[in-house]
C-alpha positions as CSV (number, residue, x, y, z in Angstrom):
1,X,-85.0,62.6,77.9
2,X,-82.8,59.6,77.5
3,X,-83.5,59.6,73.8
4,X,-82.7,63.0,74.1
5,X,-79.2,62.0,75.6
6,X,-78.8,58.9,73.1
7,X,-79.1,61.0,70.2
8,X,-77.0,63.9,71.4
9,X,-74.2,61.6,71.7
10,X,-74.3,60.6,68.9
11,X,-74.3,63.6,67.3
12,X,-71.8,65.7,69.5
13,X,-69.1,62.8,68.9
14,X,-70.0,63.0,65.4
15,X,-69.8,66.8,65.3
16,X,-66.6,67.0,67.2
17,X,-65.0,64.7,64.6
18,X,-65.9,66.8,61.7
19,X,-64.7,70.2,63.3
20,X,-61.7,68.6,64.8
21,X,-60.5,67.3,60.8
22,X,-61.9,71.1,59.7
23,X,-59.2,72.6,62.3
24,X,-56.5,69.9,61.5
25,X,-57.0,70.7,57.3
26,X,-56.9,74.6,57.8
27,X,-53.7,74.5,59.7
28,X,-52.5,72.1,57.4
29,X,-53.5,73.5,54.0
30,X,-53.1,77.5,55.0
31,X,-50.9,78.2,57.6
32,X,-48.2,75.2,56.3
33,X,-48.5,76.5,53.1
34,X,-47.9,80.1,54.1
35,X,-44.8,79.4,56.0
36,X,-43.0,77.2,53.0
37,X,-43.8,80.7,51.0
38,X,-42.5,83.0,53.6
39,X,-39.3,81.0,54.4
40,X,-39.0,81.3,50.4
41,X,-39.6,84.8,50.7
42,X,-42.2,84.8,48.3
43,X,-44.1,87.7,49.8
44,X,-46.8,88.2,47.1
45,X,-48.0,84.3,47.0
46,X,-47.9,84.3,50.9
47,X,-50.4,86.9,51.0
48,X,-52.2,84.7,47.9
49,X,-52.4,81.4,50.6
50,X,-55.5,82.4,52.1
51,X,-57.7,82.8,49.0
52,X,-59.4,80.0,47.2
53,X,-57.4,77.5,49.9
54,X,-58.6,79.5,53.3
55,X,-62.1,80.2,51.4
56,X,-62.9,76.5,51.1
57,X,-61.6,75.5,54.4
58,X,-63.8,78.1,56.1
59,X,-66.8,76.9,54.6
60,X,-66.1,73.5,55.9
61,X,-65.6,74.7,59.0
62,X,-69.1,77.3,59.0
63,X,-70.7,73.9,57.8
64,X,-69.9,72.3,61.1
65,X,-71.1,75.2,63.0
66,X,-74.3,75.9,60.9
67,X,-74.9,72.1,61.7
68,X,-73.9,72.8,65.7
69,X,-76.8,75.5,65.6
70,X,-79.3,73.3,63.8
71,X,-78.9,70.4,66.7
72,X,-78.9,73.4,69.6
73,X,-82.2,74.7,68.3
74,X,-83.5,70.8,68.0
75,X,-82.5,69.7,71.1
76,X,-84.3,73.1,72.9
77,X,-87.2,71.9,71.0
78,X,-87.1,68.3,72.0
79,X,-86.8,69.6,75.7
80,X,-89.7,72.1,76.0
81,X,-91.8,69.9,73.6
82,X,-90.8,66.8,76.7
83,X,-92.1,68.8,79.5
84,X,-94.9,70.6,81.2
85,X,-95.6,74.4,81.1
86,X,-94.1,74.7,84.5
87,X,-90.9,72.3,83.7
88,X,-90.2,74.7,80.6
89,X,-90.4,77.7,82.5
90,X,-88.0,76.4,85.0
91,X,-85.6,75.3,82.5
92,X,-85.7,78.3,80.6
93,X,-84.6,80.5,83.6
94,X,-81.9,78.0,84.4
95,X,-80.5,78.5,80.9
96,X,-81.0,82.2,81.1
97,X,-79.1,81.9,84.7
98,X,-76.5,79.9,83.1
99,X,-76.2,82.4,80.1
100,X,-76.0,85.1,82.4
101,X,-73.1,83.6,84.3
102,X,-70.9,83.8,81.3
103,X,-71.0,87.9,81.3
104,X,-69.0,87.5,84.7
């Protein structure tokens, strides 16, 4: 379990990095660029902003989450494949409780 936790910090400071600089370029690139057109009331080429600029800045930032998914899934694995029958079974339904409790 500790490499577990070694790794994952790691990773998660790593991955909250990435998607922070993501956020921080989309703001930057779209919305600032959509605002200089609008205060220019240049209508047509404010609509035009989010094209090829908001297309590659969203797939930067569905990289980071496609990766966030990848390390949830591997991390689950590394727990289950860490513990007996009985442990898995108990953290399972802890995890289930827990992803319950956000419905409420």
């Amino acid at each position: 379990m500790d490499q577990i936790e070694c790794r994952l910090r790691h990773i998660v400071a790593t991955l909250s990095d990435r998607l922070k600089r993501a956020e921080s370029a989309f703001m930057e690139c779209i919305v600032g660029n959509w605002f200089w057109c609008w205060e220019e009331h240049n209508i047509a080429a404010a609509k035009e902003v989010g094209g090829a600029d908001a297309k590659a800045q969203m797939e930067e930032v569905v990289s980071v989450v496609l990766w966030a998914n990848r390390v949830r899934r591997s991390v689950l694995v590394d727990i289950m494949s860490a513990t007996t029958v009985y442990q898995a079974m108990l953290f399972l339904e802890g995890l289930a409780q827990f992803l319950i409790g956000f419905r409420e």
